[in-house]
MDAnalysis code that builds the backbone (N, CA, C; Angstrom):
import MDAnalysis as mda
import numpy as np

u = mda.Universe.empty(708, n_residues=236, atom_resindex=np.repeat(np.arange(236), 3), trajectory=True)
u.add_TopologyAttr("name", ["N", "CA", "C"] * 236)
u.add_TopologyAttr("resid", np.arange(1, 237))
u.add_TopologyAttr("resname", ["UNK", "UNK", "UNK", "UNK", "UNK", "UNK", "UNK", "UNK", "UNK", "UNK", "UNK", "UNK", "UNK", "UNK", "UNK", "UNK", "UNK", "UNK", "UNK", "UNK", "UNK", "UNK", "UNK", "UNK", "UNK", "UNK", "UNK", "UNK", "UNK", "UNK", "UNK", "UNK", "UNK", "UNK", "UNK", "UNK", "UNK", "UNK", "UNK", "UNK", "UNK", "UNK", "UNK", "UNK", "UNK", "UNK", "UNK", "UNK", "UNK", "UNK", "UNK", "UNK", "UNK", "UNK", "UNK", "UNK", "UNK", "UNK", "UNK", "UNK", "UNK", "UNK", "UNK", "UNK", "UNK", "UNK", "UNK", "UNK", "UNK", "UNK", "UNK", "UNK", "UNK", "UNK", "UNK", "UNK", "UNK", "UNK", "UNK", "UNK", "UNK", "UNK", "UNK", "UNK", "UNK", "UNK", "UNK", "UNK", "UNK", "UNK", "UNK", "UNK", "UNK", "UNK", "UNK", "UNK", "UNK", "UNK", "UNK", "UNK", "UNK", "UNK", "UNK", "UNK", "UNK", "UNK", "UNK", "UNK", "UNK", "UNK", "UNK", "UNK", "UNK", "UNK", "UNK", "UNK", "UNK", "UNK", "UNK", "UNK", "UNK", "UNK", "UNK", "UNK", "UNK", "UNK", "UNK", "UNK", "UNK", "UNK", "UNK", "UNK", "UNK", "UNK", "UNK", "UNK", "UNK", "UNK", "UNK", "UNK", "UNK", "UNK", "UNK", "UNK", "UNK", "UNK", "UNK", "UNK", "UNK", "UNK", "UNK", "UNK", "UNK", "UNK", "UNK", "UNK", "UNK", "UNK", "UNK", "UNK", "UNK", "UNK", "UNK", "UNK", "UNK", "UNK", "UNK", "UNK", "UNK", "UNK", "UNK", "UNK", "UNK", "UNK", "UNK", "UNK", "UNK", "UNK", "UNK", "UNK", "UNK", "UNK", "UNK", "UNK", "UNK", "UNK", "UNK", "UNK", "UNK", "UNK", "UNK", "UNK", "UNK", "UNK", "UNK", "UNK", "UNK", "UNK", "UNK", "UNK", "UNK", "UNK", "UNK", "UNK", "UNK", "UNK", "UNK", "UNK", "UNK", "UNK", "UNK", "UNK", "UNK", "UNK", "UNK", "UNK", "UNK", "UNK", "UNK", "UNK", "UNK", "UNK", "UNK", "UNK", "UNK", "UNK", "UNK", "UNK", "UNK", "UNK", "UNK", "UNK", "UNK", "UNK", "UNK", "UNK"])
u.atoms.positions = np.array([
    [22.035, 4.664, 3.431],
    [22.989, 3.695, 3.965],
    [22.723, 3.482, 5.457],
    [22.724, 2.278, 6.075],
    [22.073, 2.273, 7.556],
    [23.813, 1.914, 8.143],
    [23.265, 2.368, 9.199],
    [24.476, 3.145, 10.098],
    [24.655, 1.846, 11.633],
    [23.361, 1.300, 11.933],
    [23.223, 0.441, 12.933],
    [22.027, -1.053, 13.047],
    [22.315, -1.485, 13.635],
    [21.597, -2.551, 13.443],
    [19.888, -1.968, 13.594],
    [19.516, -0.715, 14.417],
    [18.497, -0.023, 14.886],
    [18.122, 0.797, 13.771],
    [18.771, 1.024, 12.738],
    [18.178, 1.954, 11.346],
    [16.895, 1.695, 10.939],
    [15.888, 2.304, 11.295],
    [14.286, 1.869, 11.100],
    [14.127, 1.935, 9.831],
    [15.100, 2.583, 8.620],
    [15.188, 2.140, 7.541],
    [15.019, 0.729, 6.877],
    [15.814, 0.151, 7.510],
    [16.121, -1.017, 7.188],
    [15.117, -1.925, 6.590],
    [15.208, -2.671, 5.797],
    [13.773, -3.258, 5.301],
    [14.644, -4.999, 5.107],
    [14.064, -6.348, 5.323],
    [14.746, -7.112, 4.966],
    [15.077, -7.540, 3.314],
    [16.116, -7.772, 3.252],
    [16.536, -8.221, 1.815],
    [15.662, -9.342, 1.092],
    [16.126, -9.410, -0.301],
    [15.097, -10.614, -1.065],
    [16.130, -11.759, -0.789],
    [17.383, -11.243, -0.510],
    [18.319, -12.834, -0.383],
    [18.406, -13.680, 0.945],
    [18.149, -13.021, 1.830],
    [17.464, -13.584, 3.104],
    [16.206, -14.087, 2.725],
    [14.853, -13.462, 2.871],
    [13.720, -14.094, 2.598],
    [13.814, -15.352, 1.712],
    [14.706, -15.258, 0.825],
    [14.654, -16.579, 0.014],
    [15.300, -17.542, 0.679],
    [16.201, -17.359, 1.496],
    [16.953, -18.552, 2.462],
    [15.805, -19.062, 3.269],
    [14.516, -17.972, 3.844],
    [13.634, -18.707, 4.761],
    [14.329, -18.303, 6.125],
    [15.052, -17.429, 6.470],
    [15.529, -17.714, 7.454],
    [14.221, -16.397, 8.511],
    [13.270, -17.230, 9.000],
    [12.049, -15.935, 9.365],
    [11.940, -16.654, 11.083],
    [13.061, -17.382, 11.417],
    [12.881, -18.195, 12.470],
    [13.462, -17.043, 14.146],
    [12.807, -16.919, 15.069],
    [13.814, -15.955, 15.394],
    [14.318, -16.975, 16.569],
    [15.625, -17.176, 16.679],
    [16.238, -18.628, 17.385],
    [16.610, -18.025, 18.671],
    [16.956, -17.067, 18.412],
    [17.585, -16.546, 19.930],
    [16.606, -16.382, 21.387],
    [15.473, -16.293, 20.445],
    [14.455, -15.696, 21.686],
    [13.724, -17.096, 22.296],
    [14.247, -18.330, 21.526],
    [13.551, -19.521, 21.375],
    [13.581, -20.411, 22.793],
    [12.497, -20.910, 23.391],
    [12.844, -21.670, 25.033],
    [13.372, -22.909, 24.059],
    [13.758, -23.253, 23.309],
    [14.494, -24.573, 23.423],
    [15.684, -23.736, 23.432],
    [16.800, -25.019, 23.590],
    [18.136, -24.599, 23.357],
    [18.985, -24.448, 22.164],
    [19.940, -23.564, 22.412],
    [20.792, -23.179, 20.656],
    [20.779, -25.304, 20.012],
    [21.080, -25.856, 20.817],
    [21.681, -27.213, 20.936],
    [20.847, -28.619, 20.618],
    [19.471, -27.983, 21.308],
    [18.693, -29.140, 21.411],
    [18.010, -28.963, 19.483],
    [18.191, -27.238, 18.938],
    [17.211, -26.696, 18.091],
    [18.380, -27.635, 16.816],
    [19.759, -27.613, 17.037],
    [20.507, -28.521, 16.310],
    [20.127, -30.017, 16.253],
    [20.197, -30.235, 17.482],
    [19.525, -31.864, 16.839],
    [18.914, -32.094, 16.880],
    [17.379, -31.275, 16.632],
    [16.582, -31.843, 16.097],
    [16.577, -31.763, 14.438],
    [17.665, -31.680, 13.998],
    [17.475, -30.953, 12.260],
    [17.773, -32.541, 11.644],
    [18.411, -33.577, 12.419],
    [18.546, -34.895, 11.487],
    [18.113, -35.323, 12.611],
    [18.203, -37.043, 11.832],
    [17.360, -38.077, 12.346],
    [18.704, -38.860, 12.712],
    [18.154, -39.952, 13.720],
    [19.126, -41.288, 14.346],
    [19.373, -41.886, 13.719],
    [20.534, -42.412, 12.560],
    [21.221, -43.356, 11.861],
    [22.391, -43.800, 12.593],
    [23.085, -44.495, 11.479],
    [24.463, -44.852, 11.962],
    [25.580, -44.063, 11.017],
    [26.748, -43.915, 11.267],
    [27.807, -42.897, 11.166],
    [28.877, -43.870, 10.340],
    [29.316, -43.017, 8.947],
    [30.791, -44.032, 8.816],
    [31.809, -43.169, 8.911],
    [32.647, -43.568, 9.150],
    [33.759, -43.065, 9.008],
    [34.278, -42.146, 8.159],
    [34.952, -41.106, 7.716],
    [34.655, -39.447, 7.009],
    [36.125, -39.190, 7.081],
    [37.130, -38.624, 5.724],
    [38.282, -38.255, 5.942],
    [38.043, -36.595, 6.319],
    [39.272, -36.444, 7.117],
    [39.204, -34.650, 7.396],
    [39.413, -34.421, 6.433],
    [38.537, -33.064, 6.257],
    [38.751, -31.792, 5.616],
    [39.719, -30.686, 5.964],
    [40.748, -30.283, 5.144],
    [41.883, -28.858, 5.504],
    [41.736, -27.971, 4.577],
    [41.932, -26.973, 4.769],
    [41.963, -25.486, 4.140],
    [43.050, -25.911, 3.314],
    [43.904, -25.700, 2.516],
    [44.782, -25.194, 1.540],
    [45.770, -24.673, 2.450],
    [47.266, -25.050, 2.395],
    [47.983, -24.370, 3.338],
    [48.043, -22.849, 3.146],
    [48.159, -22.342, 2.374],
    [47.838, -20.908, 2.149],
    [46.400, -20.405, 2.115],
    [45.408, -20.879, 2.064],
    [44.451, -20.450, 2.964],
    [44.357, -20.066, 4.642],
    [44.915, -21.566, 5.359],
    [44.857, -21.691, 6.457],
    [45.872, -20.724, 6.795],
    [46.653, -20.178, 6.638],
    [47.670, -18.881, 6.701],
    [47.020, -17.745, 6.819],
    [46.096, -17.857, 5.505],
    [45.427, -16.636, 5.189],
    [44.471, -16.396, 6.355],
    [43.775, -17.419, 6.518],
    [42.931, -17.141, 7.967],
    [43.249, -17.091, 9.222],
    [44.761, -17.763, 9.221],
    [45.072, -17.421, 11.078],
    [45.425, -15.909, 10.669],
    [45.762, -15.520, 9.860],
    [46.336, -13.916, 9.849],
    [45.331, -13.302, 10.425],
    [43.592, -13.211, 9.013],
    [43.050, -12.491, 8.869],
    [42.200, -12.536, 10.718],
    [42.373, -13.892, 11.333],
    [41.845, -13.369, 12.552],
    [42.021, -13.346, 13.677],
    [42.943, -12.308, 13.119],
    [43.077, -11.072, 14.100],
    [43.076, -10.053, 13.862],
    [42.251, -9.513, 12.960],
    [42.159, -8.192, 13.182],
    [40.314, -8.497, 12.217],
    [39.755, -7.602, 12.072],
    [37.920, -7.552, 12.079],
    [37.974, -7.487, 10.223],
    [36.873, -8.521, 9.856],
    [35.444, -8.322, 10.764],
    [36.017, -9.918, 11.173],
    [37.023, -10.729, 10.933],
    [37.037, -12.623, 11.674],
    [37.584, -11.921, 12.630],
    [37.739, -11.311, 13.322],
    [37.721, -11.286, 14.797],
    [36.831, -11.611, 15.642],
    [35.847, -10.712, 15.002],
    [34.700, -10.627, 15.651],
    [33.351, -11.450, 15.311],
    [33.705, -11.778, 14.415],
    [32.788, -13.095, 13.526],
    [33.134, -14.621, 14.051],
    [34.717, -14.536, 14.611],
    [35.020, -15.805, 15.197],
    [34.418, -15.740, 16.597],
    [34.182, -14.698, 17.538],
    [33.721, -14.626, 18.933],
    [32.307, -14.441, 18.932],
    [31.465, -14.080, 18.220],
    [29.910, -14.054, 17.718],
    [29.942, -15.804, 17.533],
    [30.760, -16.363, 16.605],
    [30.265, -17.237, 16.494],
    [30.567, -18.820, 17.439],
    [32.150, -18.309, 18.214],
    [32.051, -18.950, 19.570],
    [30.560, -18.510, 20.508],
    [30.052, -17.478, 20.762],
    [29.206, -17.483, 21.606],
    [27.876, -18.036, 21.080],
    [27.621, -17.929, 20.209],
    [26.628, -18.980, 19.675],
    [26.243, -20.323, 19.687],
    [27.407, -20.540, 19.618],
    [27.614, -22.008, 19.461],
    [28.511, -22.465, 20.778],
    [29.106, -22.448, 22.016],
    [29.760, -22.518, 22.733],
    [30.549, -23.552, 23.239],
    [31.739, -23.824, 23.755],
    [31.996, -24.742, 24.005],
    [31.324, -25.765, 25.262],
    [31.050, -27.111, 24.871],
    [29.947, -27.401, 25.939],
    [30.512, -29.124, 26.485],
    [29.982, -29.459, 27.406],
    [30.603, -30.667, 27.184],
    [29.358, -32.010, 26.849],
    [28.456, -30.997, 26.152],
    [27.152, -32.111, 26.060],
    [26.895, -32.175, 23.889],
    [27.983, -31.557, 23.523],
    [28.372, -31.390, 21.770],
    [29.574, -30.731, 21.581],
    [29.994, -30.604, 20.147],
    [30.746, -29.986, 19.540],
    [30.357, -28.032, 19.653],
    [31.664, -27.271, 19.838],
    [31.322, -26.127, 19.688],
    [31.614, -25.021, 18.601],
    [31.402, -24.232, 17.611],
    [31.665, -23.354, 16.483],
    [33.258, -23.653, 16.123],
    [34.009, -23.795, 16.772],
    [35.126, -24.355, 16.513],
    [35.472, -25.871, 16.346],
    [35.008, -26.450, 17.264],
    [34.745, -28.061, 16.589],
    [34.087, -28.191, 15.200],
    [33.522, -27.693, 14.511],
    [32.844, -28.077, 13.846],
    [33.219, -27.096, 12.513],
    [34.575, -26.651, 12.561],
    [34.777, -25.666, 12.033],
    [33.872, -24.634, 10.979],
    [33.386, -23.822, 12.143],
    [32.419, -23.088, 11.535],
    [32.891, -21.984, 10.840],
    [34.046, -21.155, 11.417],
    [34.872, -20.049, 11.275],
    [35.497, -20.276, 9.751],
    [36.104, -21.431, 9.669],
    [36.653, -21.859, 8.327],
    [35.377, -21.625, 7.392],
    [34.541, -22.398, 7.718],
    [33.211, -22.458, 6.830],
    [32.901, -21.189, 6.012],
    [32.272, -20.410, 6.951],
    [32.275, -18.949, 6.788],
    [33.089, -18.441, 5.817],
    [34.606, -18.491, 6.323],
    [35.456, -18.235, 5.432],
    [35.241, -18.484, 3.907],
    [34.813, -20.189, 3.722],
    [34.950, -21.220, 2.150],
    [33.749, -20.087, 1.980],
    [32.704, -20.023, 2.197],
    [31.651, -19.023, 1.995],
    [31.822, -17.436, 1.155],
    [32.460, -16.941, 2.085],
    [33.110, -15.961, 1.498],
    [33.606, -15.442, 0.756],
    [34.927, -16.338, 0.428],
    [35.686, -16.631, -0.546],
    [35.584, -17.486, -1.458],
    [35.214, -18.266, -1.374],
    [35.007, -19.450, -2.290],
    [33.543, -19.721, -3.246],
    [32.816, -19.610, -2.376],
    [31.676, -20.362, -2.822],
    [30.912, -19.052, -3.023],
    [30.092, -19.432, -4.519],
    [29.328, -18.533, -4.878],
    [27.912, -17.527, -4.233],
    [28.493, -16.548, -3.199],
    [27.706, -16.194, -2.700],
    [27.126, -14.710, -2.571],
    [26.494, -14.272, -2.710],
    [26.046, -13.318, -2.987],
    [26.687, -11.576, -2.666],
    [26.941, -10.889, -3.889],
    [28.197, -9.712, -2.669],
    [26.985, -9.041, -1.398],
    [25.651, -8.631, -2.050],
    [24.493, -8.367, -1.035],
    [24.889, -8.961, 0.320],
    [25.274, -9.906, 0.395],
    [24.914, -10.976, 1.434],
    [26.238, -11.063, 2.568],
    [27.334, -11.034, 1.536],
    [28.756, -10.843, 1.941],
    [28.665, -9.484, 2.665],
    [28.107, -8.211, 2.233],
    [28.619, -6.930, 2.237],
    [27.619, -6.637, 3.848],
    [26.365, -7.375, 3.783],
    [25.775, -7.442, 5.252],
    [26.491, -7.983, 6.444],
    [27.215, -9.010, 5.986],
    [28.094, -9.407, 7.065],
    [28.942, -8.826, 7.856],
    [29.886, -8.283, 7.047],
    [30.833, -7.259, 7.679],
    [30.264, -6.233, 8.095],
    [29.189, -5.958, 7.434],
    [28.792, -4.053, 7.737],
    [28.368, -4.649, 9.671],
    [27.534, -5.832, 9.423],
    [26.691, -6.603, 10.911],
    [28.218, -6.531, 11.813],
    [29.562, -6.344, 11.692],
    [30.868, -6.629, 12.722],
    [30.815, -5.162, 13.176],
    [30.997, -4.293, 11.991],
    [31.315, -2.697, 12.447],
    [29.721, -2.298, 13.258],
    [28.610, -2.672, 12.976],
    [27.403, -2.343, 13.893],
    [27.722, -3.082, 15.022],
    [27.938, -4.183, 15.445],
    [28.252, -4.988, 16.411],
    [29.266, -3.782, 17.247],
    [30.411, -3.928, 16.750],
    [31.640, -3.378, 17.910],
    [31.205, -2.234, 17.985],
    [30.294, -0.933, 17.248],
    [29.863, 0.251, 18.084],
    [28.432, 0.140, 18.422],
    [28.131, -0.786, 19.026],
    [26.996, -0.837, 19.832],
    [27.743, -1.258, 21.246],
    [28.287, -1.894, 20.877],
    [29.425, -2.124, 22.265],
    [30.175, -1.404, 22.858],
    [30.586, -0.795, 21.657],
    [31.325, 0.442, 22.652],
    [30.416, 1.669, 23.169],
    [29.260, 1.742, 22.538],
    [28.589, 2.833, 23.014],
    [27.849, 2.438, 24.276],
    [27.736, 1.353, 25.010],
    [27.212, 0.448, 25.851],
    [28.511, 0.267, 26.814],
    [29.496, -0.358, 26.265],
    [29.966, -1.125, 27.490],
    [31.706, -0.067, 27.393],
    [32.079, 0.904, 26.268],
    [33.445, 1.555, 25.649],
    [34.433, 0.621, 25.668],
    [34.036, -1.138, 24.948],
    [34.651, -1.729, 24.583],
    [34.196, -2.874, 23.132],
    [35.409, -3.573, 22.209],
    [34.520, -3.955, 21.441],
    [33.915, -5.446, 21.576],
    [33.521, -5.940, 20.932],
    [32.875, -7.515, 21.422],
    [33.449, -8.309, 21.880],
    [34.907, -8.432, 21.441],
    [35.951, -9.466, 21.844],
    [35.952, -9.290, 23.535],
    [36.090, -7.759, 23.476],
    [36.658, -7.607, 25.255],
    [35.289, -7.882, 25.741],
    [34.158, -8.178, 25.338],
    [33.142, -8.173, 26.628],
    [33.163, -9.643, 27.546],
    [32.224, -9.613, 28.890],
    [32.230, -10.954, 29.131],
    [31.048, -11.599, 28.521],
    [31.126, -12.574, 29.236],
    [29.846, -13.713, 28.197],
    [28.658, -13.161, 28.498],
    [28.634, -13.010, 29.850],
    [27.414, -12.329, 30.308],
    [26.928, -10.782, 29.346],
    [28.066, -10.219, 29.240],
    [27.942, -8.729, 28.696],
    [27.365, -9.330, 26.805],
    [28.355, -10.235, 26.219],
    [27.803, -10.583, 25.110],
    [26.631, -10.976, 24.805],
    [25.797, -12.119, 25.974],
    [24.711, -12.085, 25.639],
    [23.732, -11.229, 25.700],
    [24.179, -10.471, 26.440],
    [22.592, -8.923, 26.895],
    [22.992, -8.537, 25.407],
    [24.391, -8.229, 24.482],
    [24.201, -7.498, 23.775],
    [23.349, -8.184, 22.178],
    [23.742, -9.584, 22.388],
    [23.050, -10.266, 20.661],
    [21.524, -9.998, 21.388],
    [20.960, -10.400, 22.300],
    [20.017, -10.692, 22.641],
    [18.833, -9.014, 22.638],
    [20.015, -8.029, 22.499],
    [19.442, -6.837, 22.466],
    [19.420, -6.411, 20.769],
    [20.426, -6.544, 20.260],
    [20.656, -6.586, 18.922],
    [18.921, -7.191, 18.161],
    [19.012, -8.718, 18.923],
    [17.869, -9.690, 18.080],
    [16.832, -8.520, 18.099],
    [16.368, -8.161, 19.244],
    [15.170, -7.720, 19.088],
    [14.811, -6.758, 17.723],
    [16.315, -6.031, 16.978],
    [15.584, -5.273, 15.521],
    [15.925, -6.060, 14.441],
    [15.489, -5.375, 13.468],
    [15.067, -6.739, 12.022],
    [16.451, -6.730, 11.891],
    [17.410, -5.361, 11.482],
    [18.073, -5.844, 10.817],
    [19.606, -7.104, 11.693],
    [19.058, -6.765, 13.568],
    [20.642, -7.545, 14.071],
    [19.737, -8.960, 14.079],
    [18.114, -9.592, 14.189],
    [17.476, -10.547, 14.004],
    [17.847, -11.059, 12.646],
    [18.004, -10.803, 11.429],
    [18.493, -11.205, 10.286],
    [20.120, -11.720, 10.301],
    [20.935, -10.182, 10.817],
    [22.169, -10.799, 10.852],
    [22.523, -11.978, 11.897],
    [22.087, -12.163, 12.895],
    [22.577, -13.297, 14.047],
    [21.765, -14.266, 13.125],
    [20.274, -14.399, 12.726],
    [19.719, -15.584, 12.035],
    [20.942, -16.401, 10.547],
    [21.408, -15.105, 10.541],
    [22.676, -15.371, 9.053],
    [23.753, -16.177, 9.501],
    [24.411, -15.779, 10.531],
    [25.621, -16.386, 11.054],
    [24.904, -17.730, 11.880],
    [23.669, -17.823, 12.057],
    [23.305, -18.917, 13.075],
    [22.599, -19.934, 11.537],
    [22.955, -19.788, 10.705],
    [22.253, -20.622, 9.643],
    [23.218, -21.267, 8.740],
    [24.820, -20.469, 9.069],
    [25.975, -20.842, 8.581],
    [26.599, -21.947, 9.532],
    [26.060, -21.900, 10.723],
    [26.301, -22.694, 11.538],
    [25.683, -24.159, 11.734],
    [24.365, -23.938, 10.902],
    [23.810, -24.755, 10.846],
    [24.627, -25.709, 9.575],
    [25.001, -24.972, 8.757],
    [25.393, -25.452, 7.437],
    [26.780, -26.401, 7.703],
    [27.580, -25.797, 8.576],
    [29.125, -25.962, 9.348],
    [28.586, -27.347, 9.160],
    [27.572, -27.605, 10.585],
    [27.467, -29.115, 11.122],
    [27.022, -30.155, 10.625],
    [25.921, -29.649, 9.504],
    [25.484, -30.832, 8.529],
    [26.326, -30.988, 6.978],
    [26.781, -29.786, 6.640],
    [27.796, -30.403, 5.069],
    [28.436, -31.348, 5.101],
    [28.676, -31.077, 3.949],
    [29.698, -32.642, 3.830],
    [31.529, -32.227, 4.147],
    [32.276, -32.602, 5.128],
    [33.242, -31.689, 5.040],
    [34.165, -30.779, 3.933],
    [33.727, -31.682, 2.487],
    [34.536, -31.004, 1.635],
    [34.114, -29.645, 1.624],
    [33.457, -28.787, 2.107],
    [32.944, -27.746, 2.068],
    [33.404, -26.500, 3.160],
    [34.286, -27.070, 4.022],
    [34.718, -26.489, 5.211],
    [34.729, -27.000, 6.505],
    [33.109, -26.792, 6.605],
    [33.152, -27.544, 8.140],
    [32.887, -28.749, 8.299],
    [32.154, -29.464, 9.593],
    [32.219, -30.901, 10.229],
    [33.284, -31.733, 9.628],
    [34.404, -30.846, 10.460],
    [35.806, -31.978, 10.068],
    [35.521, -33.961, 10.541],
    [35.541, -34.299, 9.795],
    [35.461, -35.805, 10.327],
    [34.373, -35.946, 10.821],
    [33.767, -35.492, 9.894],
    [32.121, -35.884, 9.980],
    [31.424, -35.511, 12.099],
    [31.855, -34.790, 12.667],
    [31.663, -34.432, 14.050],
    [30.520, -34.287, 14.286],
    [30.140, -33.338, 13.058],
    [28.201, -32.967, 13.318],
    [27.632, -33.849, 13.482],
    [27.932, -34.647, 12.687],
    [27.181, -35.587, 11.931],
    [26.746, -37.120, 13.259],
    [28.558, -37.264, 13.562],
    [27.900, -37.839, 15.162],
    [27.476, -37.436, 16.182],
    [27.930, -36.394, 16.548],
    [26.868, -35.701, 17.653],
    [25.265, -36.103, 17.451],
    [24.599, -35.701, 16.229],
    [23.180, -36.119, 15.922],
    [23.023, -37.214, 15.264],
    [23.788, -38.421, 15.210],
    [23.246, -40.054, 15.060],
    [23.143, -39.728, 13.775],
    [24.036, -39.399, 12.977],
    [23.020, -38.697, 11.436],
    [23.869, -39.431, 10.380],
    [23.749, -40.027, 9.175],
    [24.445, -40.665, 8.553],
    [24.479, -39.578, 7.131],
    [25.430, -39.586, 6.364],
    [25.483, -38.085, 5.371],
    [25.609, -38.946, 4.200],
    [24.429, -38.059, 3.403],
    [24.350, -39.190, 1.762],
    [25.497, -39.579, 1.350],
    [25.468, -40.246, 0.517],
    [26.789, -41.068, -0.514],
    [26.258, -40.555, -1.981],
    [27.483, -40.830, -2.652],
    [28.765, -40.221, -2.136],
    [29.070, -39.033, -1.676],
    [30.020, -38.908, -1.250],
    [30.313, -37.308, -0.377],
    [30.783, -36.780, -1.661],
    [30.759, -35.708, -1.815],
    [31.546, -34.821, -2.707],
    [33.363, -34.438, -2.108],
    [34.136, -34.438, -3.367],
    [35.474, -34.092, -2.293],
    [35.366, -32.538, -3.180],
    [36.802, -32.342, -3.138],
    [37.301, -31.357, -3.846],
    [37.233, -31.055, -5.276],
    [36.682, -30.429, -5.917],
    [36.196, -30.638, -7.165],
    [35.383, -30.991, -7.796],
    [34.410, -31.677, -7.003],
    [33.130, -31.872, -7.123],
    [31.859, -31.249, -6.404],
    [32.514, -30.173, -5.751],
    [31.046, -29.659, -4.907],
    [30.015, -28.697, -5.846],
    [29.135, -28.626, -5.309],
    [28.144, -28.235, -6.523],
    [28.522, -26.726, -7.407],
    [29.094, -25.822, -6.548],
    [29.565, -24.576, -7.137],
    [30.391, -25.218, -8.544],
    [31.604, -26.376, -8.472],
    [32.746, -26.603, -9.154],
    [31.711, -27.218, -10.558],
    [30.696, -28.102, -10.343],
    [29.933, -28.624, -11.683],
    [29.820, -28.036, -12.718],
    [29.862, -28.867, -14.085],
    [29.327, -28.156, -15.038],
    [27.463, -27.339, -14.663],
    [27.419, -26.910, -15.720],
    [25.737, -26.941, -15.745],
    [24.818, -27.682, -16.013],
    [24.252, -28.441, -15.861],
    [23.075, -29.585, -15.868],
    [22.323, -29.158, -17.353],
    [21.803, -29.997, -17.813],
    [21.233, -29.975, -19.808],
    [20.035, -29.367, -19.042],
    [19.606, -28.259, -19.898],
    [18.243, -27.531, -19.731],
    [17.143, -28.343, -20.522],
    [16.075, -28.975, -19.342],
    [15.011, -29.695, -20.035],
    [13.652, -29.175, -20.795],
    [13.479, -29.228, -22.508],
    [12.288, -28.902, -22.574],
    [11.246, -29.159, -21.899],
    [10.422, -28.139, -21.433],
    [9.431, -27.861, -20.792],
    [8.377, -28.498, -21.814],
    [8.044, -27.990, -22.899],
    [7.205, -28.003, -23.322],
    [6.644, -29.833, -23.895],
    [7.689, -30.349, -24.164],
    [7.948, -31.585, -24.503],
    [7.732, -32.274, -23.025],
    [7.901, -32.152, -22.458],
    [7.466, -32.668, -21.047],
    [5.832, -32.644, -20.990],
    [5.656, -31.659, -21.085],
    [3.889, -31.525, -20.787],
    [3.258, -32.224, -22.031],
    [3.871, -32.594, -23.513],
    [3.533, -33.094, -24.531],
    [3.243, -34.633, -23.941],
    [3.901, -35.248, -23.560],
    [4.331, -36.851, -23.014],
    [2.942, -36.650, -21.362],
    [3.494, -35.719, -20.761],
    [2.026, -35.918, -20.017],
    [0.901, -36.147, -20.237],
    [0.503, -34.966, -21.370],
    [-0.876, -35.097, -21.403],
    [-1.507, -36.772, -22.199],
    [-0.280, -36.958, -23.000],
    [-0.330, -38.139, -23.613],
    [-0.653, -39.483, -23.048],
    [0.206, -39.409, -22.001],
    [0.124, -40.559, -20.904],
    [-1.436, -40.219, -20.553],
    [-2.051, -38.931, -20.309],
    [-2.954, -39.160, -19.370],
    [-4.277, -39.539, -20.270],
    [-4.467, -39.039, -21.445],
    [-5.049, -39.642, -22.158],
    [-5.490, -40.847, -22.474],
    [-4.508, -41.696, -22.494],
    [-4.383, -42.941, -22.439],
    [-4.774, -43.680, -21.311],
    [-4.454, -43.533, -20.522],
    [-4.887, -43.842, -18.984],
    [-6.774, -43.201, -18.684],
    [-6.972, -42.544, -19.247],
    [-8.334, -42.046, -19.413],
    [-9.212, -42.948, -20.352],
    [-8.613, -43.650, -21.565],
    [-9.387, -44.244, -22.364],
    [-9.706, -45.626, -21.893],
    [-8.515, -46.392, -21.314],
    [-8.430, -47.331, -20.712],
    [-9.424, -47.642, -19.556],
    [-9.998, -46.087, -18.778],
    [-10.728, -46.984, -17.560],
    [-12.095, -46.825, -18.453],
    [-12.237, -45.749, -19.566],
    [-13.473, -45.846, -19.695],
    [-14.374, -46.783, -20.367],
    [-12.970, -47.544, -21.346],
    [-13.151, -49.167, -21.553],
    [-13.634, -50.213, -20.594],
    [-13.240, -49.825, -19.431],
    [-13.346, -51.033, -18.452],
    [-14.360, -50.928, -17.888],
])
């Protein structure tokens, strides 16, 4: 069982590697900001109804943060994303909620879930063994020496790449999903979001299952076609 983000144990997971997430962003000379918009292209924007939590959700989450691991998952992910006056910041774009629909909602992996939190309790005692306070109390300055010290091992480079990929997700979904209330991301980066949007009840977790296509019958009709297309030029 690893104890800190520094456990040379640590080996990365197969559910990360499959996300792709091998990018290391923190250490990156562009900016958290500029590395956001470059992810869409310049369109035009329509108009987008807000997205809300469930009133008993939204209950459930002003409760739950305040006390860990959304304590500390909400201030990781303010400092990430920050408030700026040149975009939207982790809270504009409700990332915190996101996280949350993630969590709770949407089919996601317990592996994946169970890294998260364990990444809050490594977080606040690296802090306290550093600064004998936990992340919330540090200053900005103190927070960044500490992600930025964190990044450097696989396993706090995986977890900040995790929460910085949920963030990514915040700003481009479609809001029925949590975040970019009123489509926010979406104008910040000139970005226009497919049609139709999905609302409530239609997001891909909620679908039936899609008809499983014979394979084999597929490659039957190929080779067929190509045959044909083969006899034809050698006619000509």
């Amino acid at each position: 069982m690893l104890k800190s983000f520094f456990d040379q144990s640590y080996q990365t997971p197969l559910w990360f590697n499959e996300k792709e997430l091998t990018k290391k962003v923190l250490s990156r000379k562009v900016s958290r900001r500029n590395l956001l918009k470059s992810a869409a292209g310049a369109t035009g924007l329509m108009a987008l109804p807000a997205f809300a939590l469930a009133p008993h959700a939204q209950a459930s989450l002003a409760k739950l943060k305040e006390t860990d691991p959304w304590l500390t998952l909400d201030a990781t992910l303010a400092h990430l994303l920050p408030k700026s006056a040149t975009g939207p910041s982790a809270a504009d774009i409700n990332a915190l909620p996101y996280l949350y629909q993630v969590m709770t909602v949407q089919p996601t992996l317990p592996q994946e879930k169970d890294f998260i939190v364990k990444g809050v309790g490594w977080l606040n005692g690296f802090a306290n063994s550093e600064y004998s306070k936990t992340f919330v109390q540090l200053s900005v300055q103190e927070k960044e020496l500490l992600l930025r010290t964190i990044s450097r091992s696989r396993a706090g480079e995986n977890w900040l790449n995790t929460l910085l990929n949920y963030i990514f997700e915040a700003m481009l979904s479609p809001p029925a999903y949590g975040g970019n209330p009123n489509g926010i991301g979406w104008q910040w980066l000139e970005h226009q979001g497919g049609f139709p949007l999905p609302e409530k009840g239609q997001r891909y977790f909620e679908l039936p299952p899609r008809a499983k296509v014979k394979v084999q019958g597929t490659v039957k009709n190929t080779i067929s076609v190509r045959n044909i297309a083969v006899k034809r030029s050698s006619k000509a």
